[in-house]
C-alpha atoms as a printed R data frame, in Angstrom:
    type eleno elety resid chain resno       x       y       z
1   ATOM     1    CA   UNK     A     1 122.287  52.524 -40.782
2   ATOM     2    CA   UNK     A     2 120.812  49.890 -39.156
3   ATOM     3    CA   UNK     A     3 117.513  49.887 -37.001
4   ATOM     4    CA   UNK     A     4 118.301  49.674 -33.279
5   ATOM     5    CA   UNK     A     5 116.744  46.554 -32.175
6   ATOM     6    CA   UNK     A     6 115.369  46.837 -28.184
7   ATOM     7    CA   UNK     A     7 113.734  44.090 -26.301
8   ATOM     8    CA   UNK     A     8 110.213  43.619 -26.042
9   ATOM     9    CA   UNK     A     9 108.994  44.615 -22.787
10  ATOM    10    CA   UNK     A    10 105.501  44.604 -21.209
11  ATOM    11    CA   UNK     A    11 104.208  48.064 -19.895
12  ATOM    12    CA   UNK     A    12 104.526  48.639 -16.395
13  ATOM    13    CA   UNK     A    13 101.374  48.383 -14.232
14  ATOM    14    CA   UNK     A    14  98.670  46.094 -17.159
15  ATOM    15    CA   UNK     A    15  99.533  43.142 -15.753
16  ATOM    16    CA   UNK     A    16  98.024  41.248 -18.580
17  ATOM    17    CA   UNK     A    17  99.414  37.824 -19.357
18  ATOM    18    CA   UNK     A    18 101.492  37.835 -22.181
19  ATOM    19    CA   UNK     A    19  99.645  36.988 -26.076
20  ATOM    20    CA   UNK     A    20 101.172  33.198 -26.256
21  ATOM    21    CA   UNK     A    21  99.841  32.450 -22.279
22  ATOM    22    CA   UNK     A    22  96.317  34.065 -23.265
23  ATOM    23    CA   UNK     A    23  95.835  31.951 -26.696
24  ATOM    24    CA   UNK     A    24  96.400  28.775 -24.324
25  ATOM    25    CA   UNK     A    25  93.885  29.798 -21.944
26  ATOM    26    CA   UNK     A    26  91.385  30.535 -24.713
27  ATOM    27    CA   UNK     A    27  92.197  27.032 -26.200
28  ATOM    28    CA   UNK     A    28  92.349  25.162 -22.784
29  ATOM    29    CA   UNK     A    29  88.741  26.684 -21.943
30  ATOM    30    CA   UNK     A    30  87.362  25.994 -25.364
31  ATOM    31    CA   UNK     A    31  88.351  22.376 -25.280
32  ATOM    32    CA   UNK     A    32  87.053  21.440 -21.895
33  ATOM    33    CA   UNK     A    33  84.081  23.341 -22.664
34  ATOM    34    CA   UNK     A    34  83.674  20.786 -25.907
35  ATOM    35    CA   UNK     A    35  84.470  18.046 -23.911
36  ATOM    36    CA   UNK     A    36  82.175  18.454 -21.143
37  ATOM    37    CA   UNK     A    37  79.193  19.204 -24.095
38  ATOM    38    CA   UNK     A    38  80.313  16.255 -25.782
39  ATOM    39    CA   UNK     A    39  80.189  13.817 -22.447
40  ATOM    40    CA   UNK     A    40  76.420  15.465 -21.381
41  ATOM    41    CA   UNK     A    41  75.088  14.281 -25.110
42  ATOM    42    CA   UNK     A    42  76.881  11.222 -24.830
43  ATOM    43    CA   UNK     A    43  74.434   8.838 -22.849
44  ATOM    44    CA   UNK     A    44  76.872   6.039 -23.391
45  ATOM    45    CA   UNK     A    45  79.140   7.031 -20.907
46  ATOM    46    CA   UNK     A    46  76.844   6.689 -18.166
47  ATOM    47    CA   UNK     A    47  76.229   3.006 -18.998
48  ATOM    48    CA   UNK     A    48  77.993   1.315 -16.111
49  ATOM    49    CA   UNK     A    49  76.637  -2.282 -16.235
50  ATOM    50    CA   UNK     A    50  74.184  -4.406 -17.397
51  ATOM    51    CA   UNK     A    51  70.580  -2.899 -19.063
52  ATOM    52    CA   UNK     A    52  67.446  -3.818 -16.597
53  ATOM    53    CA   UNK     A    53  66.121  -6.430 -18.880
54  ATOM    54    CA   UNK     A    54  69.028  -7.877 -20.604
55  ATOM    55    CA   UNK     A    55  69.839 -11.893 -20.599
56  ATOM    56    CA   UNK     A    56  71.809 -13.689 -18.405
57  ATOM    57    CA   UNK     A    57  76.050 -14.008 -19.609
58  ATOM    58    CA   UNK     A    58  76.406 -17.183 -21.700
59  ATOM    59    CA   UNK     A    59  79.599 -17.654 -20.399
60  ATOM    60    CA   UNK     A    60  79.797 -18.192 -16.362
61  ATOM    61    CA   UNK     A    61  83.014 -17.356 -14.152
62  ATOM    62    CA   UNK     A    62  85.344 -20.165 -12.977
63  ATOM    63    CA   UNK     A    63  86.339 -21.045 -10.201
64  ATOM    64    CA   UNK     A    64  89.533 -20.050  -8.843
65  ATOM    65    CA   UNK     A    65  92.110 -22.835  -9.275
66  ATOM    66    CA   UNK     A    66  93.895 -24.183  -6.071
67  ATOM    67    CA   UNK     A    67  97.101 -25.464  -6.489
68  ATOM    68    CA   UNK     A    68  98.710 -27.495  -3.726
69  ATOM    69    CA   UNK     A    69 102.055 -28.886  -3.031
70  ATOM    70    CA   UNK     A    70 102.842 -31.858  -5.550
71  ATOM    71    CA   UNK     A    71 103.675 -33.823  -2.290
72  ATOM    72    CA   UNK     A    72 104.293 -33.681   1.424
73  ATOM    73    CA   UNK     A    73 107.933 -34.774   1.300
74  ATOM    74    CA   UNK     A    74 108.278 -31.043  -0.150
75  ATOM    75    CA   UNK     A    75 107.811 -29.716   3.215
76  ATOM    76    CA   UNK     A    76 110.689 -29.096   5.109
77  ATOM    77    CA   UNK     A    77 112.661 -27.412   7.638
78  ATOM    78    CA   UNK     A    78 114.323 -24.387   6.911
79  ATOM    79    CA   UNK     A    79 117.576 -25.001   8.569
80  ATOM    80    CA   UNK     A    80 117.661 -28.655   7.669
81  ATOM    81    CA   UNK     A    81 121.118 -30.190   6.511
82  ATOM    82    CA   UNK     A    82 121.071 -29.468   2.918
83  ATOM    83    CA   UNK     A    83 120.621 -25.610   3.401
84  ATOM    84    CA   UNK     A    84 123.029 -25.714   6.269
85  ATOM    85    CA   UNK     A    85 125.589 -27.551   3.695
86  ATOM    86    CA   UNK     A    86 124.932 -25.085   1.303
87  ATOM    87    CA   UNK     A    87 124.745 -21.773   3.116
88  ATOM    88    CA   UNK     A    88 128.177 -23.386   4.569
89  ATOM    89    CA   UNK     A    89 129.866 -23.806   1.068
90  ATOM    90    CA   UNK     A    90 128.495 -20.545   0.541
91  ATOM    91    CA   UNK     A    91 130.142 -18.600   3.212
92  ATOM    92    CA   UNK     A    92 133.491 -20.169   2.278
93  ATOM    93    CA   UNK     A    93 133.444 -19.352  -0.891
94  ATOM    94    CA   UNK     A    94 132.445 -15.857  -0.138
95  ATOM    95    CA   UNK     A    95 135.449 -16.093   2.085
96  ATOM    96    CA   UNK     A    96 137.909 -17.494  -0.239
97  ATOM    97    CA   UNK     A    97 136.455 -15.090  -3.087
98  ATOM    98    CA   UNK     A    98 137.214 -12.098  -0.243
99  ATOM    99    CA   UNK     A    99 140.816 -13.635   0.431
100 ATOM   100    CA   UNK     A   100 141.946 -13.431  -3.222
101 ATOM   101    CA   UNK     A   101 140.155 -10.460  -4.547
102 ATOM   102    CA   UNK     A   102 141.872  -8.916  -1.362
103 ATOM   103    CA   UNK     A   103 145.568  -9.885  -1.563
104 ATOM   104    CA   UNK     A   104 144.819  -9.197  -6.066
105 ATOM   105    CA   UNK     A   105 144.042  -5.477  -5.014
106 ATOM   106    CA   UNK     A   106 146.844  -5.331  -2.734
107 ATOM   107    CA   UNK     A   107 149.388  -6.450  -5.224
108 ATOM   108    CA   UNK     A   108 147.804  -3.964  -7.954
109 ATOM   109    CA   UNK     A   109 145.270  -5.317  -9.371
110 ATOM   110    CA   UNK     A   110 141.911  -4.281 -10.027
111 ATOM   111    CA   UNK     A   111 138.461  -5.273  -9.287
112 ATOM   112    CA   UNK     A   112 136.315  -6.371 -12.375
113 ATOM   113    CA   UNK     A   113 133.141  -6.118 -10.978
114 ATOM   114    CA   UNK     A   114 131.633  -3.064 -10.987
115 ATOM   115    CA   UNK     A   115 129.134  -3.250  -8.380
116 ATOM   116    CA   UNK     A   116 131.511  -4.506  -6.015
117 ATOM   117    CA   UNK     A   117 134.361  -1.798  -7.328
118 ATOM   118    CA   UNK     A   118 133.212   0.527  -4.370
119 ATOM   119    CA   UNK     A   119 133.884  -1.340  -2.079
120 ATOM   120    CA   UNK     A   120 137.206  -2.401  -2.705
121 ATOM   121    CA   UNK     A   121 139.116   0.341  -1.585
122 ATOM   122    CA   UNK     A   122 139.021  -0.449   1.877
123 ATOM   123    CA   UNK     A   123 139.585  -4.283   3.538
124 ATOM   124    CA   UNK     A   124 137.121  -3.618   6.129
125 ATOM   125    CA   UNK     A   125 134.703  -2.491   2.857
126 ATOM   126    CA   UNK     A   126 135.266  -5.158   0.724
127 ATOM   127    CA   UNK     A   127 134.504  -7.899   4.099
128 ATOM   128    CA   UNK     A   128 131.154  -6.167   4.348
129 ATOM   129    CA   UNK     A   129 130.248  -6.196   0.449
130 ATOM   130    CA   UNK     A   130 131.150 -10.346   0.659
131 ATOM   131    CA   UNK     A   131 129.234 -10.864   4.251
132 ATOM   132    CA   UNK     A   132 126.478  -8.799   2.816
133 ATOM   133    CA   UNK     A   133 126.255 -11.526  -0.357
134 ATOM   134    CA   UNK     A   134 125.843 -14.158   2.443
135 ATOM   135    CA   UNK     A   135 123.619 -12.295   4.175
136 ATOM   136    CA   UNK     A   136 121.328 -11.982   1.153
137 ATOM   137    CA   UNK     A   137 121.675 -15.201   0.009
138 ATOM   138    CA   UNK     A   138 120.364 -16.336   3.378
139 ATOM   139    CA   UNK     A   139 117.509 -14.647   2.958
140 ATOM   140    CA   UNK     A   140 116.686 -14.506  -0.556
141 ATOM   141    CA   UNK     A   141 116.856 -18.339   0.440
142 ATOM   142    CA   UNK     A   142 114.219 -17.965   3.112
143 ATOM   143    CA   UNK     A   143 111.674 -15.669   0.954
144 ATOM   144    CA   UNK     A   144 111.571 -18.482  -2.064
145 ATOM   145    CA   UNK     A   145 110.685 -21.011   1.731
146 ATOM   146    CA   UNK     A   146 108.314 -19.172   3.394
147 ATOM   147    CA   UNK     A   147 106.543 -18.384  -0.357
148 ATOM   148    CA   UNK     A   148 106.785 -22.357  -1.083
149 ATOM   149    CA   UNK     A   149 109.775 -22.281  -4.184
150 ATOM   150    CA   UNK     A   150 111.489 -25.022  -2.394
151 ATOM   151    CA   UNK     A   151 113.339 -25.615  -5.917
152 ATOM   152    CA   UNK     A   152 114.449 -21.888  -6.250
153 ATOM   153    CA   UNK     A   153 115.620 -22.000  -2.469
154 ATOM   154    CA   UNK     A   154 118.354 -24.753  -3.459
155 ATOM   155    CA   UNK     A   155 119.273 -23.160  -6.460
156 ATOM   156    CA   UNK     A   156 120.170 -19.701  -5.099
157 ATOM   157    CA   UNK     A   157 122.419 -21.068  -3.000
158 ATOM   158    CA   UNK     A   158 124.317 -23.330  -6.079
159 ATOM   159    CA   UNK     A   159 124.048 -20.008  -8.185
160 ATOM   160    CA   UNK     A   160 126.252 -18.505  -5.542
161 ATOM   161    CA   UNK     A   161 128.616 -21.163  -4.998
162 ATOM   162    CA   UNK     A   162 128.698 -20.858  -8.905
163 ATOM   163    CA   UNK     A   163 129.713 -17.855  -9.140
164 ATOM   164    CA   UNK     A   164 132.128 -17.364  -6.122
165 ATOM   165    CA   UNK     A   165 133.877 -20.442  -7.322
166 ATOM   166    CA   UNK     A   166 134.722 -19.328 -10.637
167 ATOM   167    CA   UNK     A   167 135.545 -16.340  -9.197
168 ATOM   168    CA   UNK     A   168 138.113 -17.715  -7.026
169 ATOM   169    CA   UNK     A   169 139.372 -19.740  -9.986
170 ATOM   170    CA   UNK     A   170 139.817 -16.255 -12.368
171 ATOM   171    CA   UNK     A   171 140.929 -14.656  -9.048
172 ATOM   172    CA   UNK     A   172 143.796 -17.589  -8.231
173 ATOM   173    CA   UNK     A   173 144.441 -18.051 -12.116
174 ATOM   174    CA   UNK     A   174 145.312 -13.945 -12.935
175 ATOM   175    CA   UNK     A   175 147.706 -13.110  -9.908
């Protein structure tokens, strides 16, 4: 016959914390205890800076370095005609890219992008995911201007027409 095995269960009323819980404790309060007696006869860790009498650093700090624009033909206009061409070619290629990836879904196909996959069950969602990529182009543009990246402003711009080009391409090439 076997023994009947029954679940181990705590006394009503002791409410003492269970053996495992109390171990902890005793270990928890016996290690900050050593910690705290280790830290008072440690007068290391109140040093906090230099001694009274020691010598000067042999090394001094630098000054900070200061760098300015390489020239002043740098400086220029946000809207000036080359970002206005660009954010231009942009937004047509956006709209081109929104054109065939449209009339693809519409005659079965699927998009391939999976950030833009969402958004491409709808027309009205799929115009909002391609004026939204305008939108931020825009003004990814204009944080690289107002932060001085005059280089990186231009090339998010080409980056985009980049990509919504060959899009278009794969898009017009797979109907």
């Amino acid at each position: 016959m076997e023994p009947e095995l029954r679940p181990h269960k705590r006394p009503a009323g002791l409410g003492r914390a269970p053996m495992a819980s109390r171990k902890f404790s005793q270990w928890l309060r016996s290690s900050t205890l050593m910690v705290l007696a280790a830290g008072a006869l440690c007068p290391a860790l109140f040093a906090q800076g230099l001694l009274p009498d020691a010598p000067a650093p042999a090394v001094e700090p630098a000054s900070p370095i200061v760098f300015a624009p390489a020239s002043a033909t740098e400086q220029h206009r946000f809207w000036d005609a080359r970002n206005c061409a660009l954010f231009a070619a942009s937004a047509a290629l956006n709209g081109a890219d929104f054109a065939v990836t449209r009339a693809n879904l519409q005659s079965g196909g699927e998009e391939l992008n999976p950030l833009v996959r969402p958004f491409g069950r709808s027309t009205a969602g799929l115009a909002v995911n391609f004026a939204g990529e305008t939108a931020g182009v825009i003004g990814l543009t204009y944080f690289f201007h107002k932060t001085g990246h005059h280089r990186l402003e231009r090339i998010v711009s080409l980056v985009n027409i980049g990509g919504s080009a060959g899009a278009v391409a794969y898009g017009l090439a797979h109907r």
